[in-house]
DRENBATOR-81250 format. One record per residue (C-alpha): residue number from 1; residue in three letters; x, y, z. Coordinates in Angstrom, 3 decimals. Layout:
% residues N
+-----+------+----------+----------+----------+
| seq | type |     east |    north |       up |
+-----+------+----------+----------+----------+
| NUM |  ALA |        X |        Y |        Z |
...
+-----+------+----------+----------+----------+
***
This chain:
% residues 343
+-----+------+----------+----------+----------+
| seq | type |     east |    north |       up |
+-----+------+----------+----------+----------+
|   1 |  UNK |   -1.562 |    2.046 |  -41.326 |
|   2 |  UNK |    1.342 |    4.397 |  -41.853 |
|   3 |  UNK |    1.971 |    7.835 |  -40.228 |
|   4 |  UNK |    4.409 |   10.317 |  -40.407 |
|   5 |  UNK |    3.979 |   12.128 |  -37.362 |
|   6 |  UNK |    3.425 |   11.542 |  -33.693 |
|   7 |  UNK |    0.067 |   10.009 |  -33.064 |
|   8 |  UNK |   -1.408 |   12.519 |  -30.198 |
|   9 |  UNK |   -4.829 |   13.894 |  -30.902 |
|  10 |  UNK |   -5.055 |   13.942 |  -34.163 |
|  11 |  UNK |   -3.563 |   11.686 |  -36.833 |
|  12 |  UNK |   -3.244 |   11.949 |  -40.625 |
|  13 |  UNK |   -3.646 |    9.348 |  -42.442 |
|  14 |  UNK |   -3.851 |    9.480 |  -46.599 |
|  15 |  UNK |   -3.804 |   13.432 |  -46.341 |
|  16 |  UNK |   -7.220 |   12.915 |  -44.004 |
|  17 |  UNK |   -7.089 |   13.437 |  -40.346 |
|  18 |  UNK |   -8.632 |   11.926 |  -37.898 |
|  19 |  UNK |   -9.133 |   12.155 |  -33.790 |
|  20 |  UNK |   -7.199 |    9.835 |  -32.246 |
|  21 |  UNK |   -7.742 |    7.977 |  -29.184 |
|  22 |  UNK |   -4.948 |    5.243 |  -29.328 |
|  23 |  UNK |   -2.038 |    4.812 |  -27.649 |
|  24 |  UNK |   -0.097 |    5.209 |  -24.026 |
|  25 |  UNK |    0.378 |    8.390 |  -23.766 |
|  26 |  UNK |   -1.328 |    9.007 |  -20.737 |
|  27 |  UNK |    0.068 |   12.160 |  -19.435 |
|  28 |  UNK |    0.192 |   13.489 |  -23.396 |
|  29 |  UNK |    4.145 |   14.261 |  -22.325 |
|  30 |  UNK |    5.609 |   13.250 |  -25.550 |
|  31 |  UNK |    4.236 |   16.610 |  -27.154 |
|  32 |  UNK |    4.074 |   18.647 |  -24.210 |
|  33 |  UNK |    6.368 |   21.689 |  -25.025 |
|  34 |  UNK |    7.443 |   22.151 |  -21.669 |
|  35 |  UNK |    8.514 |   18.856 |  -21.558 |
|  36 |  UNK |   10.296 |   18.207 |  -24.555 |
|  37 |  UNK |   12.032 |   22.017 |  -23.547 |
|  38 |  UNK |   13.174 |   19.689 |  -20.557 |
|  39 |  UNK |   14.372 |   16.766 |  -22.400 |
|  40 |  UNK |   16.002 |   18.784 |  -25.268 |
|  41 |  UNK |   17.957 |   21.100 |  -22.209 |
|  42 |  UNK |   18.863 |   17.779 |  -20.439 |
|  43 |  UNK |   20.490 |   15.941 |  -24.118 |
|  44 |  UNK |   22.730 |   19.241 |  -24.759 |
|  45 |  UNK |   24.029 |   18.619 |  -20.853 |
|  46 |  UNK |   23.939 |   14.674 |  -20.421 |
|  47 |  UNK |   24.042 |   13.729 |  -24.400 |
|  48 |  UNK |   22.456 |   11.653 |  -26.438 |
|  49 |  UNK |   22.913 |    8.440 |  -24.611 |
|  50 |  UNK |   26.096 |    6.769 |  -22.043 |
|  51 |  UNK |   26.732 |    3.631 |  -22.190 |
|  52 |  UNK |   28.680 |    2.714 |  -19.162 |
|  53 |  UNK |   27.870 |    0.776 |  -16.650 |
|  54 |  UNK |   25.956 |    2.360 |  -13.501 |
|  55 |  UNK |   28.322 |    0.399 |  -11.215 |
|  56 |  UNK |   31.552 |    1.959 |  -12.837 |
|  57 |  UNK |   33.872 |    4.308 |  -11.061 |
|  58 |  UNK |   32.174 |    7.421 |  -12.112 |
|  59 |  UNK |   29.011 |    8.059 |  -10.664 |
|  60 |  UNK |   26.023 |   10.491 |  -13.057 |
|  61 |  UNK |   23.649 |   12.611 |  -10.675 |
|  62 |  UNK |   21.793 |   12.606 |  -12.764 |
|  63 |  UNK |   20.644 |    9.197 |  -12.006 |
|  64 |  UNK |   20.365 |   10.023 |   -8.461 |
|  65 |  UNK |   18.732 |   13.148 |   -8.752 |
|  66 |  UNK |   15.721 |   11.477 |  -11.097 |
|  67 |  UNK |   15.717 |    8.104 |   -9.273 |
|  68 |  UNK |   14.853 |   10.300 |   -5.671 |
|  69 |  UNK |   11.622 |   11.898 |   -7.560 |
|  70 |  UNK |   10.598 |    8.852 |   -8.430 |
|  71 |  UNK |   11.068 |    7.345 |   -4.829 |
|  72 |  UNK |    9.061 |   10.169 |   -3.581 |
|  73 |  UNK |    6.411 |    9.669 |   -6.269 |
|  74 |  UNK |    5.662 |    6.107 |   -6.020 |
|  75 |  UNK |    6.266 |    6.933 |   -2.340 |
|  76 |  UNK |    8.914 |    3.909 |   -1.920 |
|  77 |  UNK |   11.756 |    3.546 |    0.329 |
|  78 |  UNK |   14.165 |    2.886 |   -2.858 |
|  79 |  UNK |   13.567 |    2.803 |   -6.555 |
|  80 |  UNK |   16.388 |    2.380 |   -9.212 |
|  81 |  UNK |   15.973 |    2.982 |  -13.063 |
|  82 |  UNK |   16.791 |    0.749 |  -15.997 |
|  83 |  UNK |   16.925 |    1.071 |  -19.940 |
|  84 |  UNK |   13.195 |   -0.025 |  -20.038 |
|  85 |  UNK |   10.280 |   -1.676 |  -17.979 |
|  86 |  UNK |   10.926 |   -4.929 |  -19.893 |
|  87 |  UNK |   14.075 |   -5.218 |  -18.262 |
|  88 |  UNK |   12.981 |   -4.265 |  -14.921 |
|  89 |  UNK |   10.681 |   -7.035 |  -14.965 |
|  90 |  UNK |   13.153 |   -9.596 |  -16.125 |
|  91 |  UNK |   15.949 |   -8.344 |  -13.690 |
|  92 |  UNK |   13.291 |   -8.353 |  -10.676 |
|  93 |  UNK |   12.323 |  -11.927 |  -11.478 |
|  94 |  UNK |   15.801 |  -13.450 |  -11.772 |
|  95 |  UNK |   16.415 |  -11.971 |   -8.381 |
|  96 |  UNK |   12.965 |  -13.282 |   -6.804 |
|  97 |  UNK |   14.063 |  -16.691 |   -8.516 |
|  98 |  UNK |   16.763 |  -16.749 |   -6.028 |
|  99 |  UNK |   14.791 |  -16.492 |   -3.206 |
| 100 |  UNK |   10.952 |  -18.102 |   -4.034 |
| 101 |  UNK |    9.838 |  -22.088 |   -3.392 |
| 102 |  UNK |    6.834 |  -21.287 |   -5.522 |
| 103 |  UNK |    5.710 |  -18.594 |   -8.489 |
| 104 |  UNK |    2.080 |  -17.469 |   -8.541 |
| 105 |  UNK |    0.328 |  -15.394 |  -10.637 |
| 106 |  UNK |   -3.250 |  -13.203 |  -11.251 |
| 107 |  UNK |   -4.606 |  -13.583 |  -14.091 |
| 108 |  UNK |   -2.796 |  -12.984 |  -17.853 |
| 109 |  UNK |   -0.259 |  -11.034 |  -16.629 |
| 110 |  UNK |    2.597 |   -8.953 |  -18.608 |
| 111 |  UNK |    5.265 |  -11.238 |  -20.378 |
| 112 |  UNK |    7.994 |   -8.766 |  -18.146 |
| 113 |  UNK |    6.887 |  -10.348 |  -15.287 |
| 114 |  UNK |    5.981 |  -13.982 |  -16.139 |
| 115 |  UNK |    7.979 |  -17.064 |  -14.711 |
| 116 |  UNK |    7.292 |  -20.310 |  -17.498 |
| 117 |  UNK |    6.406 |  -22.500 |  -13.853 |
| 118 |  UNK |    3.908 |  -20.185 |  -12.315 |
| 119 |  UNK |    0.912 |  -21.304 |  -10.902 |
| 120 |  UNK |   -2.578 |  -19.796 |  -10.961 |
| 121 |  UNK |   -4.046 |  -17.739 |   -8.035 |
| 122 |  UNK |   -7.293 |  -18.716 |   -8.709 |
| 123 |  UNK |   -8.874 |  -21.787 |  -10.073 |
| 124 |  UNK |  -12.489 |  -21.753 |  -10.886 |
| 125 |  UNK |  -12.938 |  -17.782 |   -9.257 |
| 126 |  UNK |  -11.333 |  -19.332 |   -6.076 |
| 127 |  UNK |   -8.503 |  -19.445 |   -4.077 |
| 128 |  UNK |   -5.541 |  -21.692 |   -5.504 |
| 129 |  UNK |   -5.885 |  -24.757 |   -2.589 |
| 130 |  UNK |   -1.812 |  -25.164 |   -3.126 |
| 131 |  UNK |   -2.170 |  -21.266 |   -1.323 |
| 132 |  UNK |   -3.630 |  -22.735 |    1.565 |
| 133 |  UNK |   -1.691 |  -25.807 |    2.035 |
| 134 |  UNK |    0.004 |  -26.882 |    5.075 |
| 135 |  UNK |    3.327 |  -26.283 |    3.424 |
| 136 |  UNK |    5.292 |  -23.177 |    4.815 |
| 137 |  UNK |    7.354 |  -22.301 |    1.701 |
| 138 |  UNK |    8.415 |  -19.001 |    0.442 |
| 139 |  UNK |    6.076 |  -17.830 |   -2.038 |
| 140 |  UNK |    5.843 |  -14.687 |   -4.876 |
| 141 |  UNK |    2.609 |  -13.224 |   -6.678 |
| 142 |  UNK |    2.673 |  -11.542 |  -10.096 |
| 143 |  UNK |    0.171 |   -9.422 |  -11.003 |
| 144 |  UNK |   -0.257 |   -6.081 |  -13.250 |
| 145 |  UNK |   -1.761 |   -3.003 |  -11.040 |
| 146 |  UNK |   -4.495 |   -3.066 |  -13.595 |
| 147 |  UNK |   -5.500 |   -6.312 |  -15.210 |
| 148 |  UNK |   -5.892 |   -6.392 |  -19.296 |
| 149 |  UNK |   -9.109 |   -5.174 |  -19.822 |
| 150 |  UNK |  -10.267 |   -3.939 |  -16.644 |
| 151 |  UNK |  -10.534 |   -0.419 |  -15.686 |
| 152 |  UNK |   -9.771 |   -0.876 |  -12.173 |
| 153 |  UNK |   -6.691 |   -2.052 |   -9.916 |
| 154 |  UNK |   -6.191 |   -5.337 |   -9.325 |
| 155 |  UNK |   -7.849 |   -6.178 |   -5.831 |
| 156 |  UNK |   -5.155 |   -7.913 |   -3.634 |
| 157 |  UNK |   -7.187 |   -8.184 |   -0.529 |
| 158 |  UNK |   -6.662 |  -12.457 |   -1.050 |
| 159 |  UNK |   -3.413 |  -12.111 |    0.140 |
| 160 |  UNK |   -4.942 |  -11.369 |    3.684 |
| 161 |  UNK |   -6.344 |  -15.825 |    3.219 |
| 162 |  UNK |   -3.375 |  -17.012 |    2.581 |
| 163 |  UNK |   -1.690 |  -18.488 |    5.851 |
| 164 |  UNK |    1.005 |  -16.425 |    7.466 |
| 165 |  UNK |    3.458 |  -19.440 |    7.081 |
| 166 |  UNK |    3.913 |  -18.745 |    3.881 |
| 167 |  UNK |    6.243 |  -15.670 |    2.743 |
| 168 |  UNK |    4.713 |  -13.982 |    0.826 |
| 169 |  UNK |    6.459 |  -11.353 |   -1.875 |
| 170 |  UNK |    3.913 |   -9.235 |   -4.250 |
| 171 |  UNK |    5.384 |   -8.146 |   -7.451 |
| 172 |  UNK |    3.416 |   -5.812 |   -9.288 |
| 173 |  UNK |    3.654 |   -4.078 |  -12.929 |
| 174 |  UNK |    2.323 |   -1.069 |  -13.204 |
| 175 |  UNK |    2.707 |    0.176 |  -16.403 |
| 176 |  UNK |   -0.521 |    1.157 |  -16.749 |
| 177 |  UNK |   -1.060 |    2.478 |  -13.182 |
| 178 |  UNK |    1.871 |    4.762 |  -12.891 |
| 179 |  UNK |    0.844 |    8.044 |  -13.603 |
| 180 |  UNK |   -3.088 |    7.446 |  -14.104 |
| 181 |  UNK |   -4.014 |    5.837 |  -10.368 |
| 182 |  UNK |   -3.436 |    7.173 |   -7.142 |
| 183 |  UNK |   -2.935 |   10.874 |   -6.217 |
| 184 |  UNK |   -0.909 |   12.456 |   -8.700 |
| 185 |  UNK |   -0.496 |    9.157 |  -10.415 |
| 186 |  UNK |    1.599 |    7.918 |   -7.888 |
| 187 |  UNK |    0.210 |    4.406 |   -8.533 |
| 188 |  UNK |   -1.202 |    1.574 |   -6.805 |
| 189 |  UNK |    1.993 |    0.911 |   -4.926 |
| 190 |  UNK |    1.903 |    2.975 |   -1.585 |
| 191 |  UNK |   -1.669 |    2.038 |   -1.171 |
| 192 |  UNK |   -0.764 |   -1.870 |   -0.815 |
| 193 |  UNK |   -0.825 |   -1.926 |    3.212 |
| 194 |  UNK |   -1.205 |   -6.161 |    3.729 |
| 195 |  UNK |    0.233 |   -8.999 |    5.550 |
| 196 |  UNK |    3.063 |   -9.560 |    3.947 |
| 197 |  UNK |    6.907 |   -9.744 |    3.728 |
| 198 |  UNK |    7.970 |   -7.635 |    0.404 |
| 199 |  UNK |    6.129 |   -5.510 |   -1.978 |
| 200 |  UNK |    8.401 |   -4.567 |   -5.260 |
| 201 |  UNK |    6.984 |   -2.474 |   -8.010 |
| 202 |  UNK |    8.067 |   -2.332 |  -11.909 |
| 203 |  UNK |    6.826 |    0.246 |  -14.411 |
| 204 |  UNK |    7.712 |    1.151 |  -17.922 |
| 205 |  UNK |    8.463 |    5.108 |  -17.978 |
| 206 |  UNK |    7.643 |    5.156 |  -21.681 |
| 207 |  UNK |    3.745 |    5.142 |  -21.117 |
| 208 |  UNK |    2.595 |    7.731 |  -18.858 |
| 209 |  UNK |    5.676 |    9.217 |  -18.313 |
| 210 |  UNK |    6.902 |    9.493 |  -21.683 |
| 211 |  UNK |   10.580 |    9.030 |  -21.497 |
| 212 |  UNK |   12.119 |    5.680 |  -22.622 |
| 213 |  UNK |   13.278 |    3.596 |  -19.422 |
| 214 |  UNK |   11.935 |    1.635 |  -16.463 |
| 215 |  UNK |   11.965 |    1.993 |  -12.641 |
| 216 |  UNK |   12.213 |   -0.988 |   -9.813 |
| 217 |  UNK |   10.817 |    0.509 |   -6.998 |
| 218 |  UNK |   10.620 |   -1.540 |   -3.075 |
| 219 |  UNK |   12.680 |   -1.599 |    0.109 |
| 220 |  UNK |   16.436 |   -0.456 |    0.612 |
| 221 |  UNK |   17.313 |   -3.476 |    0.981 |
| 222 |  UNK |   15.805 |   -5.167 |   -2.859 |
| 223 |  UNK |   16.837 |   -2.366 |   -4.257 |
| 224 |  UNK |   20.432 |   -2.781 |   -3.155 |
| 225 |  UNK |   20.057 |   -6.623 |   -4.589 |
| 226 |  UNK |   19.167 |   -5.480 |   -8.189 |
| 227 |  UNK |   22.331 |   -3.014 |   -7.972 |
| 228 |  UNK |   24.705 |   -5.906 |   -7.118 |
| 229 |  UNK |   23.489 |   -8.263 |   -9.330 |
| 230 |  UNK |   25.129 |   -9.378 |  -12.236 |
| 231 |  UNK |   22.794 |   -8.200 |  -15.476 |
| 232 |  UNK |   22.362 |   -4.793 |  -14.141 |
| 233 |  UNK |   26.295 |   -4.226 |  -13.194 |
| 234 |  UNK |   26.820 |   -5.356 |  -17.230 |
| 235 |  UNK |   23.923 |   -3.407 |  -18.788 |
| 236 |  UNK |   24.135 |    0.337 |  -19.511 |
| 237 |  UNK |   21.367 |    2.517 |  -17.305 |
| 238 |  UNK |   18.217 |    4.537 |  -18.311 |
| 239 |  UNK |   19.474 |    7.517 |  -20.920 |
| 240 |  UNK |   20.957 |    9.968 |  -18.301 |
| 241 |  UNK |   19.169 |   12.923 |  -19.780 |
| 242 |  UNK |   15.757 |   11.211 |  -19.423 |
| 243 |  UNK |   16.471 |   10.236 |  -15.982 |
| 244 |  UNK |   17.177 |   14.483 |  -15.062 |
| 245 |  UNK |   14.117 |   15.393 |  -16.911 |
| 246 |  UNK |   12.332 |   12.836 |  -14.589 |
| 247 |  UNK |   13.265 |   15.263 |  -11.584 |
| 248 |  UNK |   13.227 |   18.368 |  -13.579 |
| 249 |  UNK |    9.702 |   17.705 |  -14.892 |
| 250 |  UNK |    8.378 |   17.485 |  -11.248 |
| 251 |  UNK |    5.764 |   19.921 |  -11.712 |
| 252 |  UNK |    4.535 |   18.843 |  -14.947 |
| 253 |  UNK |    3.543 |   15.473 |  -13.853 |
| 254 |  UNK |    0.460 |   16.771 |  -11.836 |
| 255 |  UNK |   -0.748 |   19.152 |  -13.711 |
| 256 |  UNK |   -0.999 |   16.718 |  -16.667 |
| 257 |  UNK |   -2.469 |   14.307 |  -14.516 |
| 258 |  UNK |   -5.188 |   16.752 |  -13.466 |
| 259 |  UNK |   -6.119 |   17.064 |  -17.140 |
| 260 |  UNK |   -6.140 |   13.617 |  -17.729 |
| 261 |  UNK |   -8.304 |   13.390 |  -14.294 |
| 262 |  UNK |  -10.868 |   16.058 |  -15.610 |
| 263 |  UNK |  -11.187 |   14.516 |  -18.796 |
| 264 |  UNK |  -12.085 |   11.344 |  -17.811 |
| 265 |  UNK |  -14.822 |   13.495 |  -15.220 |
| 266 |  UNK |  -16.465 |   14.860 |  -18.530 |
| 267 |  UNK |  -16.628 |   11.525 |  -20.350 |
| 268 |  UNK |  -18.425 |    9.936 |  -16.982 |
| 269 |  UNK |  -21.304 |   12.750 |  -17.008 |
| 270 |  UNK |  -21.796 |   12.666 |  -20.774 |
| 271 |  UNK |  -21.254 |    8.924 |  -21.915 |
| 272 |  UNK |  -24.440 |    6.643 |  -21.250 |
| 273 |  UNK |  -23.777 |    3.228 |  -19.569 |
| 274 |  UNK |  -23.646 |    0.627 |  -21.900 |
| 275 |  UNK |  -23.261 |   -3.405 |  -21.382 |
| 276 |  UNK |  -20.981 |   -3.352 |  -24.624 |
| 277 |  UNK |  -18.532 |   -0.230 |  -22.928 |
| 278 |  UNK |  -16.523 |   -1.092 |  -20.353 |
| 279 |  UNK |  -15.500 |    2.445 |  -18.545 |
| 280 |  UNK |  -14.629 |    3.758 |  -15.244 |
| 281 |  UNK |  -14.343 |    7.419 |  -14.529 |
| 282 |  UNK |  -11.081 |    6.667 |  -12.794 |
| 283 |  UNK |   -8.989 |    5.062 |  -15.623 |
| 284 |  UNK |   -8.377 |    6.149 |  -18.820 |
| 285 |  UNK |   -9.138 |    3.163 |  -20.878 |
| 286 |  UNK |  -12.678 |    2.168 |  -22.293 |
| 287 |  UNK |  -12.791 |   -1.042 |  -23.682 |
| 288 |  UNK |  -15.555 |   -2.239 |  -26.320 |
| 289 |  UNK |  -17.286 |   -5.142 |  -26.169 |
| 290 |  UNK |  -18.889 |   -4.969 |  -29.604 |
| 291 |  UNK |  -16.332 |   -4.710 |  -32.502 |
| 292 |  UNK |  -18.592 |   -3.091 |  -35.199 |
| 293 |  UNK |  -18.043 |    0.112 |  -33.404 |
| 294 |  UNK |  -14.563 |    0.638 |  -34.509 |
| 295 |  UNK |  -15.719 |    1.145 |  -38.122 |
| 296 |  UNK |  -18.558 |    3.696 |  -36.912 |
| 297 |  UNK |  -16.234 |    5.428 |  -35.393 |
| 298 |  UNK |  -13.575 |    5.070 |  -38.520 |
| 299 |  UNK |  -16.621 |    6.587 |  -40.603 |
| 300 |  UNK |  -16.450 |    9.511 |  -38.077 |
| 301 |  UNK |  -12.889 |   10.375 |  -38.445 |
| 302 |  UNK |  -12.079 |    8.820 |  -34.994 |
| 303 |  UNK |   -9.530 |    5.522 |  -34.875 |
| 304 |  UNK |   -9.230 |    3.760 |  -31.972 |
| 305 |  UNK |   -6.314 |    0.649 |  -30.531 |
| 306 |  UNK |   -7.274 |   -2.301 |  -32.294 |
| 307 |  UNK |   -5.026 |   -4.736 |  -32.611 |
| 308 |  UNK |   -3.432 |   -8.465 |  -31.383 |
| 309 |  UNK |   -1.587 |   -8.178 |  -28.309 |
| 310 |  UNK |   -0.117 |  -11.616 |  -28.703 |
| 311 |  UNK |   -0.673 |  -13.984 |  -31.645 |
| 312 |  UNK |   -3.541 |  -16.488 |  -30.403 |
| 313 |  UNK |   -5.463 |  -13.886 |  -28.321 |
| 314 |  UNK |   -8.161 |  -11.814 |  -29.179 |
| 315 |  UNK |   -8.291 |   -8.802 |  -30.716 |
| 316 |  UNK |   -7.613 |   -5.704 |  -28.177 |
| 317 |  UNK |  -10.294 |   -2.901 |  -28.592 |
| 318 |  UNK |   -9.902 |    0.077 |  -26.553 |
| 319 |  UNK |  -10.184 |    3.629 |  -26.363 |
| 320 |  UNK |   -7.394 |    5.483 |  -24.679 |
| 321 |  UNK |   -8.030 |    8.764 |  -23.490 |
| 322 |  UNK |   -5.213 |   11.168 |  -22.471 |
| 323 |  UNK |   -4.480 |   14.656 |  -20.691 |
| 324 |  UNK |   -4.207 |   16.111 |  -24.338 |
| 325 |  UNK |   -7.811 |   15.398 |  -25.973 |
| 326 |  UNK |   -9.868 |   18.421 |  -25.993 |
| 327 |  UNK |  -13.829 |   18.700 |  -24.835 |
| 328 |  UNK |  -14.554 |   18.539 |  -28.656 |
| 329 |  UNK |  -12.364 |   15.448 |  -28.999 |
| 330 |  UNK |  -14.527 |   13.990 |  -25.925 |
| 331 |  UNK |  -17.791 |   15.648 |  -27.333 |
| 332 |  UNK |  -17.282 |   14.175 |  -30.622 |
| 333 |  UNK |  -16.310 |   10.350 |  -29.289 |
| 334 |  UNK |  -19.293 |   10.844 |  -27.159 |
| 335 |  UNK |  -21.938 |   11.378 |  -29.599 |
| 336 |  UNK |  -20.869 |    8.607 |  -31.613 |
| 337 |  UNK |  -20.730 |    6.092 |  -28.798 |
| 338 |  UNK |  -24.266 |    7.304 |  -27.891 |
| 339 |  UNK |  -25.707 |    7.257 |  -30.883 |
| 340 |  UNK |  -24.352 |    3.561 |  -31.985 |
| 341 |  UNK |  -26.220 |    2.895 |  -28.591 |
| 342 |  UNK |  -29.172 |    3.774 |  -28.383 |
| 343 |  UNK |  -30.171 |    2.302 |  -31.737 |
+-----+------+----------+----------+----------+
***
């Protein structure tokens, strides 16, 4: 289906509208006045877009300004920004190809971060046996902060089995943990206190934090790798405007996030437990078991994410709630959910 607007709250669709609860919007920035006051101000100063390297001769503060929030967000040593979280996956892996024996990965993790020779971390619910191997080696996990459809972060406490003689570097995506997890929505990132050598984190900014662009954040050091290396030197950087409004929007980041928080708060006390919703009061994504819900709710004026996240996988229901839906929104989506139920 076709719109002509923004999809936040509420959609139109053939001059009808309905709640939405679709999307990544998380933080509901993309319509937040304040914010788009911030990204208008930041165009008229930085333009529309620069296309120069970040490695040439003259040097934007913007870029530094932004990329120092964000280090202080995600609470990393070093983070640099990119054009989008796509390509800070890709230019994180082709530096970690470098400098791993062996790829492994959690799961069905995001295409950004996926190496075509990785191996699984767990077989059969249990630990990979090549993880335990006599074989010291240099080794890298991939996993997303938040697994497709789970409602929780990914629990990385297995990295604690795996022998110290292997090297271990954790690469996570958190594209749909920045912003939502942690306090503020710092993420999972700061939180990840285990035995090993590296952690780096990627992120789309274009979900939660509703500007176009991506951020590598890990040690001085990584960070400093990604700058010399050869695709980032020849690409052009995040939109320079975006990247100020990172820094500049500061204060709107939490706030939003508290909404989003309180929201979720209200569902939890009002929603009864169901074996056909997946929820947790702590994430922002409900996920439905049973597909004959989505047209209930259609009847209702409500439309939901439905769709094929790749071609051969299953259909991705899910409800996305965000710092913008209102208690009626939540009352409404409630009542449905309840009623289709308890039948």
């Amino acid at each position: 289906m076709n719109i002509n607007q923004f999809p936040d709250r509420i959609i139109e669709i053939d001059q009808e509208q309905y709640l939405y609860f679709g999307g990544t919007a998380y933080l509901g920035l993309s319509t937040n006045k304040a914010f788009q006051e911030l990204v208008v101000k930041n165009i008229l100063q930085w333009g529309t877009t620069y296309g120069s390297s970040r490695n040439a001769n003259i040097k934007l503060t913007a870029y530094e300004n932004g990329e120092t929030f964000l280090a202080n967000y995600i609470k990393a040593e070093a983070v640099v920004t990119v054009s989008s979280g796509m390509l800070a996956g890709k230019l994180v892996i082709d530096e970690l190809k470098k400098q791993t024996d062996t790829f492994f990965h959690v799961n069905d993790i995001h295409p950004a971060i996926q190496v075509n020779n990785s191996l699984p971390v767990f077989i059969n619910n249990q630990l990979n046996p090549r993880l335990l191997d006599e074989k010291e080696e240099k080794i890298t996990i991939l996993t997303d902060g938040v697994i497709s459809f789970e409602t929780k972060a990914t629990d990385l406490n297995f990295l604690g089995e795996i022998p110290k003689y292997k090297e271990i570097t954790l690469l996570v995506d958190e594209s749909h943990s920045l912003g939502i997890l942690g306090k503020n929505g710092c993420g999972i990132y700061s939180e990840i206190n285990l035995p090993i050598k590296r952690k780096i984190m990627v992120s789309s900014l274009g979900k939660a934090f509703g500007l176009t662009g991506g951020v590598i954040a890990s040690d001085v050091a990584f960070i400093q790798q990604i700058h010399k290396s050869e695709i980032f030197g020849s690409a052009a950087g995040m939109n320079p405007a975006f990247v100020q409004t990172l820094a500049d929007a500061a204060e709107i980041y939490p706030e939003q996030h508290q909404k989003l928080v309180e929201n979720l708060l209200y569902i939890d006390k009002k929603l009864i437990k169901h074996d056909s919703i997946k929820f947790s009061k702590n994430y922002p994504l409900i996920y439905l078991k049973d597909a004959k819900v989505i047209e209930v709710l259609k009847e209702n004026k409500i439309i939901i994410a439905s769709f094929k996240y790749k071609q051969d996988a299953d259909y991705l229901n899910r409800i996305v709630v965000t710092a913008n839906h209102l208690k009626e929104d939540l009352d409404k989506l409630i009542d449905v959910l309840n009623n289709y139920n308890s039948k």
